[in-house]
C-alpha positions as CSV (number, residue, x, y, z in Angstrom):
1,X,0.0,0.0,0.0
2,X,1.4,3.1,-1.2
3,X,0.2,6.5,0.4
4,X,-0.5,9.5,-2.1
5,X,2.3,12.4,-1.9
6,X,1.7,14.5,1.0
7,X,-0.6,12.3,3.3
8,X,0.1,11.4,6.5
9,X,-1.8,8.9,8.6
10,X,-2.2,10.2,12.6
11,X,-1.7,7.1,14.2
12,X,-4.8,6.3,17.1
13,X,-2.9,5.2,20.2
14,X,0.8,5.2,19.0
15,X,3.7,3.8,20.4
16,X,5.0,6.1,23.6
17,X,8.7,5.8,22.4
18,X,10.6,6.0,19.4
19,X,9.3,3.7,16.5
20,X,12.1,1.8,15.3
21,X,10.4,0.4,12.2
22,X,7.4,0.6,10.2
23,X,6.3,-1.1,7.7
24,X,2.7,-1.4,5.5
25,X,1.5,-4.6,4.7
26,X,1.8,-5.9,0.7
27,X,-1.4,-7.5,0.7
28,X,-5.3,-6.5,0.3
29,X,-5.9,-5.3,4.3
30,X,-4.6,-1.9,4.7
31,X,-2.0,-2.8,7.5
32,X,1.0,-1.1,8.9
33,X,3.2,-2.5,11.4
34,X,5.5,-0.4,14.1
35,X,8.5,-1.7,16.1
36,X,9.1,0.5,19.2
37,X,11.7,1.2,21.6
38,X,8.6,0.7,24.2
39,X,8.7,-2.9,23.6
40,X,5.5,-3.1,21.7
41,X,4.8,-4.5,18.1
42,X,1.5,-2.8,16.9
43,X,-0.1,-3.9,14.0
44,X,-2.9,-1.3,12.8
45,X,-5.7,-1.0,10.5
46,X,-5.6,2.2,8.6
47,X,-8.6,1.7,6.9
48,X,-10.1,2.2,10.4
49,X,-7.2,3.8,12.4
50,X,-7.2,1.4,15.1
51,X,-5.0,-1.1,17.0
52,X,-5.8,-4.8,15.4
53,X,-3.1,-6.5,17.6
54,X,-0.5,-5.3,20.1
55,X,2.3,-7.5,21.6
56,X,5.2,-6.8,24.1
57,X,9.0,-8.1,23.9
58,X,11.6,-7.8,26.9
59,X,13.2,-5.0,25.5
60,X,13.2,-2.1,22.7
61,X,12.0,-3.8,19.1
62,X,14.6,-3.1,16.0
63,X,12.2,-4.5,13.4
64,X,9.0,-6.4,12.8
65,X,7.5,-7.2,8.8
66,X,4.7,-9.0,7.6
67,X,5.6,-12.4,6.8
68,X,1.9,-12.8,5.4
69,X,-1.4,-11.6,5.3
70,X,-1.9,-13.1,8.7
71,X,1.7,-13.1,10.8
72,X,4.3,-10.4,11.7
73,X,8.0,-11.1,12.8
74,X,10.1,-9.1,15.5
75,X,12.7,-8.8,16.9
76,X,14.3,-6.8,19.8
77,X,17.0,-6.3,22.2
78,X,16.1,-9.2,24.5
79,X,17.9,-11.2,21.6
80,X,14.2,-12.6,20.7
81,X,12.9,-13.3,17.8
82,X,8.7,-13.6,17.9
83,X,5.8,-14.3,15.7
């Protein structure tokens, strides 16, 4: 999903720290996914700007990305890899 030049997407409830990655997703839903340095993963709907799934590491996130239309990969400082 590509956005048009100039348009921005306010995130409802984003992460409290700094976002470490952020992806959208390549297939029909209008996902994005954010990595954070709060230890959240956030996967949101954009469509409807709101919070489809949320999950915690151990320590700041470096990266997530959609594996598929259904799963999302991180990882983080706690030296974890999660699905």
């Amino acid at each position: 999903m590509a956005l048009a030049p100039g348009k921005e997407i306010s995130l409802f409830e984003p992460p409290t720290d700094g976002i470490s990655s952020i992806k959208f997703s390549n297939y029909v839903t209008p996902l994005l996914v954010a990595a954070s340095w709060d230890t959240y993963v956030r996967i949101y709907d954009t469509a409807s700007n709101t919070v489809k799934a949320k999950y915690q590491h151990k320590a700041p996130v470096l990266d997530a990305t959609f594996i598929d239309e259904k799963r999302v990969a991180s990882a983080g400082l706690d030296h974890a890899v999660k699905m």
